[in-house]
Each structure stands twice: as C-alpha cells, then as structure tokens.
C-alpha positions in Angstrom: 86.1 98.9 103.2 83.3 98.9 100.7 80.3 101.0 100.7 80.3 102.1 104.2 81.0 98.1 104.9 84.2 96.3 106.4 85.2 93.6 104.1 86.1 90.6 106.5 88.3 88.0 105.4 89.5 84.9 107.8 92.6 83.0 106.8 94.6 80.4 108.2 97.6 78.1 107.5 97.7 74.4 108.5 101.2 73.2 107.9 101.8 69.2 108.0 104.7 68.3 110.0 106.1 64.8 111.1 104.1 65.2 114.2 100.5 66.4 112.3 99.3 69.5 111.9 100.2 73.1 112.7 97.5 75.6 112.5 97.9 79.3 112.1 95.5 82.1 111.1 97.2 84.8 109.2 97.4 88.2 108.4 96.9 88.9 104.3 97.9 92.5 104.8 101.2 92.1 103.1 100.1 89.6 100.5 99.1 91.4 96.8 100.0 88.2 94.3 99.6 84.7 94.9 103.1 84.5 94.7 103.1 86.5 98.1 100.7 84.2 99.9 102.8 81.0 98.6 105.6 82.5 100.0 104.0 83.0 103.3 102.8 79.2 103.1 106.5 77.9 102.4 108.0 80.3 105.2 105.0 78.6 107.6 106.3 74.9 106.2 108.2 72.0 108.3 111.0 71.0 105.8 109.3 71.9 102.4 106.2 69.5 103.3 102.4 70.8 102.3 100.8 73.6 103.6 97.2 74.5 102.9 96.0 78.3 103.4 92.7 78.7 103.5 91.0 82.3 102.5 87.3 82.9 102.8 85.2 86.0 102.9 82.0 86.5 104.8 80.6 83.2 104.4 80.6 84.5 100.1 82.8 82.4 98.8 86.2 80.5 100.1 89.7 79.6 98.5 92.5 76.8 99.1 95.9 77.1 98.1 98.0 74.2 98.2 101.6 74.3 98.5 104.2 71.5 98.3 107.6 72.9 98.5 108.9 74.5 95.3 106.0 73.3 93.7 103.9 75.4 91.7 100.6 76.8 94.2 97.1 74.4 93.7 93.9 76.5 93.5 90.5 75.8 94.0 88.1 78.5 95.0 84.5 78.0 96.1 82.2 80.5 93.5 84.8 81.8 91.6 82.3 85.4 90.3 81.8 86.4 94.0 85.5 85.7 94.7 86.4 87.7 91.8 84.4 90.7 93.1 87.1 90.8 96.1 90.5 91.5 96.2 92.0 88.3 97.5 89.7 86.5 95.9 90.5 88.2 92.6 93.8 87.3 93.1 93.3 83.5 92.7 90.6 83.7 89.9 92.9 86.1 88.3 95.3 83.0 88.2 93.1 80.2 87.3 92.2 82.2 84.6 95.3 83.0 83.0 95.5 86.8 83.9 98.4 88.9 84.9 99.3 89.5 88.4 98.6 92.8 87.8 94.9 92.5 86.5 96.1 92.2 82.4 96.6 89.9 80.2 99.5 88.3 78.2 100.4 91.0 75.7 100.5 88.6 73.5 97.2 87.8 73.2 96.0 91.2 73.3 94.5 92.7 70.0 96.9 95.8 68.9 94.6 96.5 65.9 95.4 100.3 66.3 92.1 101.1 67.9 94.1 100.4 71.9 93.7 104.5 72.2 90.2 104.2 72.9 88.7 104.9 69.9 85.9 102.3 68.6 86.6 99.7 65.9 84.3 100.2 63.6 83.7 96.4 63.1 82.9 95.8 66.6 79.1 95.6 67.9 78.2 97.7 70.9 79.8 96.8 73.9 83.2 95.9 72.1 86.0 98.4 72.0 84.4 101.1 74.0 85.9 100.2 77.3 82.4 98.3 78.4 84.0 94.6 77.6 86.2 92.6 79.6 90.0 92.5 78.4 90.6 91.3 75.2 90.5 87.0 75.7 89.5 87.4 79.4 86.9 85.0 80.5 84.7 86.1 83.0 84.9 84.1 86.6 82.2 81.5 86.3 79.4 81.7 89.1 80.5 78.7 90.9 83.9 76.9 91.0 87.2 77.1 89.4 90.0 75.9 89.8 91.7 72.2 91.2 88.8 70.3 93.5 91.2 67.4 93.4 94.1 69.1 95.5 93.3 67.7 98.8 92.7 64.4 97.7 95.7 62.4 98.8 95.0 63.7 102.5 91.2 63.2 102.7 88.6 65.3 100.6 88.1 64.3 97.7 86.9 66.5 94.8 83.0 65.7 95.1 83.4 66.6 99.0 85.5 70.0 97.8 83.1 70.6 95.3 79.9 70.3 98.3 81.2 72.4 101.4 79.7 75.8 101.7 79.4 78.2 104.4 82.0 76.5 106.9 84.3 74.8 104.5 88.0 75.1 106.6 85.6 73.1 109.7 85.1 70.2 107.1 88.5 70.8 106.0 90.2 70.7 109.2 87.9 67.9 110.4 89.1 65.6 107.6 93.0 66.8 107.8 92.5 65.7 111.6 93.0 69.0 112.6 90.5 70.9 114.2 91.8 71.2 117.6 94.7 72.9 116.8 92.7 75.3 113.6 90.4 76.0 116.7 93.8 76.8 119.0 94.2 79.7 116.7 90.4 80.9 115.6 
C-alpha cells in the first residue's frame, strides 16, 4: 500500500506442455528475487519446457520472464522507470541492470575512496557523494523498455510486436501463444 492506495499487481503463468498451454495466475507474495519467481515458473513447468510469467501493474507498466528449464530467466519489461518505482518491477530492472538482489551493486565496482562514511568528497560537484546520487555505476531505469524484446520470438511475437503492446499486453500475448481461453479460465 502506497499513499493511502493499494498497489495492484496481476500475474500469471502459462506453461507449454505437449498438449498446449497451461495457464495460471499467481500469487507473488512469497517471491522477493527473481530467482524466487523463476523458481515458481520451473515448479509450474511440464518436463523442464518454457514457461512465461507475466507481471503487470495497474495498466503502468508490464514484465515477461521467460524460463526454459535450467536456463538462465529472459527479461523484458514494458517502461522500465515506472517498473522500477515498484517493488516487483524493481526486481527485474534491478536485474537487467546489473544490480544486486538486494538493491547494491557489485562491490567491486563501488568507489571505496574513504569518503563511504558519508562525508563529501571534496572533488565531487553537488549532488555527488552526499547521498542525493544513485549508487556508484548504477544506471538509472530508462523511461521505456529494457530488457530482451526478442524472448518470445520462436513462439509468435516478435520483438517490434513486444516492443508495441501497451495497456493489455498478456491478451496480445496469450492471443498469439494460442492461449487465451485457458489465461481467461484463470483471470
């Protein structure tokens, strides 16, 4: 809850199986990394075949994760700054953009220079080293997408299709998967 306002997010799974598709809308509560919500897609899976969740918020801004087996998770996320103003959506653009799972960055590429304790560099212009700029090497989300627009592809939408859907993206989706009767089972 946010200001006084209920933050509403819808998300589904649509597993392929031999037969089609499997739809299921899901419940995030439990999911805090995106290794959480790829393990929710692979325990949703028919014998380690693809399974696409789908996360969207409010009509804002939505996300696709594509898993395929022990493969590492495909992102693509719809407006990547309004996603990264939420906490699920922060989650993926935390990924795409290199960032911890826990909101930092390497410590590797962080800049020790003995000023860490809060105290002002010097050397730095206003906005740098007193807490008002973003972490050391972190890009700020971009205002529109980020991420993978190829990743559905090979089973319909190709990236300039990803890259258009708006408001009711996971209809499109479903539509081109050949799924929407069983997404809409579970809506």
């Amino acid at each position: 809850m946010t200001s006084g306002r209920v933050t509403v997010y819808f998300a589904a799974l649509l597993a392929r199986t031999e037969d089609g598709w499997e739809a299921s809308d899901t419940e995030l509560d439990n999911v805090e990394t995106l290794t959480d919500l790829a393990d929710l897609a692979r325990e949703a899976a028919v014998d380690d075949d693809t399974v696409v969740a789908y996360i969207e918020q409010e009509g804002t801004w939505f996300g696709v994760v594509r898993v395929d087996g022990e493969d590492d998770p495909r992102i693509f996320v719809s407006n990547a700054a309004a996603a990264a103003r939420s906490s699920y959506g922060a989650m993926l653009t935390d990924e795409l953009l290199g960032r911890d799972e826990d909101g930092t960055d390497d410590l590797d590429s962080l800049d020790l220079d003995g000023t860490e304790d809060g105290e002002p560099d010097p050397a730095d212009g206003p906005g740098e080293g007193d807490g008002t700029a973003a972490a050391a090497g972190a890009p700020a989300p971009p205002p529109g997408p980020l991420g993978d627009p190829g990743l559905l592809t090979d089973l319909g939408i190709g990236d300039k299709e990803l890259l258009a859907l708006d408001t009711d993206a996971l209809s499109e989706i479903a539509d081109a998967l050949g799924c929407t009767d069983v997404l809409e089972a579970v809506r």
